[in-house]
N, C-alpha and C positions, 0 to 999 in steps of 0.2 A: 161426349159419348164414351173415349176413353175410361173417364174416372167411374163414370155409372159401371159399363164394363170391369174396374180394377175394383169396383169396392163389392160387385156380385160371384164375383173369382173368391175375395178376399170371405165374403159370409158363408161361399161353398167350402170350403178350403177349414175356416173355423166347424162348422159343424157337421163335416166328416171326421175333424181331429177329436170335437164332442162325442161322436157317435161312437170310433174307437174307444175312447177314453172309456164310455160306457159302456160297452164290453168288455174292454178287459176288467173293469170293473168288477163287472157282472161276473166273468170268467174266475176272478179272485174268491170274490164270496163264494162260488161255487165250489171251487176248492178248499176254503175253509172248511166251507159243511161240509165234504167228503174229508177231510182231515179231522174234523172232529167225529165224524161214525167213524173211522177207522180207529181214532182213541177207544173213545165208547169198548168195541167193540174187544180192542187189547184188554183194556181193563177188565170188562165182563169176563173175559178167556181165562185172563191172568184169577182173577178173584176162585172162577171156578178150579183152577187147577190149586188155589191155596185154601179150598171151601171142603169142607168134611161130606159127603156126599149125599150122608142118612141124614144127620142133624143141621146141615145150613150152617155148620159152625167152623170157623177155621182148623186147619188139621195144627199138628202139633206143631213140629219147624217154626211155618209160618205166621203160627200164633206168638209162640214165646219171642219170634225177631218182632213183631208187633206190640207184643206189653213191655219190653224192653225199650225201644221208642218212647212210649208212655212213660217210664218211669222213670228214666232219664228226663223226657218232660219236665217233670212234674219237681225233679230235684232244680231244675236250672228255673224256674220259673218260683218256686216253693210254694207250692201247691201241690192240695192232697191227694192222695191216691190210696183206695184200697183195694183189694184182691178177696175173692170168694173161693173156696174151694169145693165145688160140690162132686157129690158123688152118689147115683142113681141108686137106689136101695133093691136090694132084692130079685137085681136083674140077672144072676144067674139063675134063682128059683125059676125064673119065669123061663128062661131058654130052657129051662132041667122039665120045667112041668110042662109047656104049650110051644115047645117049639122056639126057633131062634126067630122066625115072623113075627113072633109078638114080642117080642125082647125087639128088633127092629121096632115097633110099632109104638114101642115105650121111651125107645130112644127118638125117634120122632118127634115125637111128643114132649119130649123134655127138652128139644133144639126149637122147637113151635114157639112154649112159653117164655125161653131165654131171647128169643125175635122179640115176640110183645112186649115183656116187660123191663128188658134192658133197653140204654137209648143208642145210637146210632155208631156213636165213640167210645161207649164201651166196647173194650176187646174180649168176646166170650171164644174159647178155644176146648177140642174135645181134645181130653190131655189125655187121656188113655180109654178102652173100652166102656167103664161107666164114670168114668172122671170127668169132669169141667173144670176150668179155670177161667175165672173171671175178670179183666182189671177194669175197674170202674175210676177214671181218670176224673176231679173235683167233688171226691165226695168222703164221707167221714163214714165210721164204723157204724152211725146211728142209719145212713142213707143207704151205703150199703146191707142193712139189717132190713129195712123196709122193700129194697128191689126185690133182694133176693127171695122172703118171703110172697112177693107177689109172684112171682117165678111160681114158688110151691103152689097158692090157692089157684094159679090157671090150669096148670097139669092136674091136680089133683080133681079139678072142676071136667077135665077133658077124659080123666080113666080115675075113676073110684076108687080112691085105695092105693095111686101110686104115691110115693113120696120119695122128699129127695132128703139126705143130711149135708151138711155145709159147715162151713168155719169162714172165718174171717181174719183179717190182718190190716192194720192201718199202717202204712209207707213211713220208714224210719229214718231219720238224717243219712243220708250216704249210705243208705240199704240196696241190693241188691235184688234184680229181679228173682233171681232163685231161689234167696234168703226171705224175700215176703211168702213167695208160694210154700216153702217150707212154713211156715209159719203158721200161715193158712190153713193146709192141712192138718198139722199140729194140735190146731184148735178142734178142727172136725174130728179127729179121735176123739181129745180129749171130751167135747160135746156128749160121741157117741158112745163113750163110756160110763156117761153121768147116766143114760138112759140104757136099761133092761129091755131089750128086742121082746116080746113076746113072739107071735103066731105071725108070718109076712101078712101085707095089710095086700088087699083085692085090689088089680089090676084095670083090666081092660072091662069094659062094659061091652063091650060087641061081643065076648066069647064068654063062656063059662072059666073065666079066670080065679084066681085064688081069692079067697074069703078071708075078713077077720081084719083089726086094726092094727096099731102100734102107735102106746105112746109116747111122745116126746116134747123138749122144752122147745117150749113155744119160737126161741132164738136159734135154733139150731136146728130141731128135727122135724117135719110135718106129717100127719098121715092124715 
């Protein structure tokens, strides 16, 4: 009877120590998951206070410490990187003629189609009032030429008549992140130079916005 006795102690005994075991268990993953929503949640905070607020696009600062990352990248690794320069056209006519809510509405909209059609890992950042900067980390001037066009035909598909001009840059041996985006833009003059502005090309479809095209090369300018 003892032993019956010492071995029913002994299986109570084991599976109260199981049953702790299994709570704290339980207890642990619980706390995971509350440490991972509270990451979550840092991040989310963090992202919005480095997030441009109209456009979903990184503010400046935190942009350029982001394409520097990148570029660095991309030198320690050697692989390619280039940079977009764009710059909203015509966005002060539009705050001059309808107001700075449609000039918001444009810049929207021009943060809308850099979501769509850039990917994930690209770092697109609003570099000043109608400025972007782009770095597109594994891609060449050819791929970069094809995003950033598709950028154009969503916006231009979203408000009639907006467009954007652009330049490009492909990442140079032991080049600098300052030194590509100089470069970038460089190009976007030079671009916007090749091309004669006529009459600003028509905006917003929801309002009686501005009327009339502009054309430009196909690499560089859209309307």
């Amino acid at each position: 009877m003892s032993g019956n006795a010492e071995d029913l102690s002994l299986l109570a005994r084991v599976r109260a120590e199981r049953a702790l075991a299994a709570r704290d268990r339980a207890a642990a993953a619980a706390d995971r998951a509350a440490a991972a929503r509270d990451l979550a949640r840092a991040r989310a905070y963090l992202l919005l206070a480095h997030q441009d607020e109209l456009t979903g696009t990184l503010l400046r600062q935190p942009g350029l410490a982001r394409l520097r990352e990148a570029v660095e990248l991309a030198h320690a690794t050697s692989r390619p990187l280039v940079v977009a320069f764009l710059d909203v056209d015509h966005l002060k006519v539009v705050n001059d003629s309808h107001g700075h809510a449609a000039g918001d509405e444009l810049l929207r909209e021009v943060g809308a189609a850099l979501g769509k059609a850039l990917r994930s890992d690209d770092v697109v950042i609003r570099y000043g009032g109608d400025e972007f900067v782009c770095g597109l980390p594994d891609a060449v001037l050819g791929d970069g030429l094809v995003r950033i066009e598709q950028v154009s035909d969503l916006l231009r598909r979203a408000l009639p008549g907006a467009c954007i001009s652009f330049g490009l840059a492909a990442l140079r041996p032991a080049e600098s992140c300052e030194s590509i985006i100089a470069r970038a833009d460089r190009d976007m003059y030079a671009a916007r130079g090749r091309v004669r502005p006529q009459q600003p090309p028509g905006i917003l479809a929801l309002q009686s916005w501005l009327t009339g095209t502009e054309p430009g090369d196909s690499a560089r300018t859209s309307s």
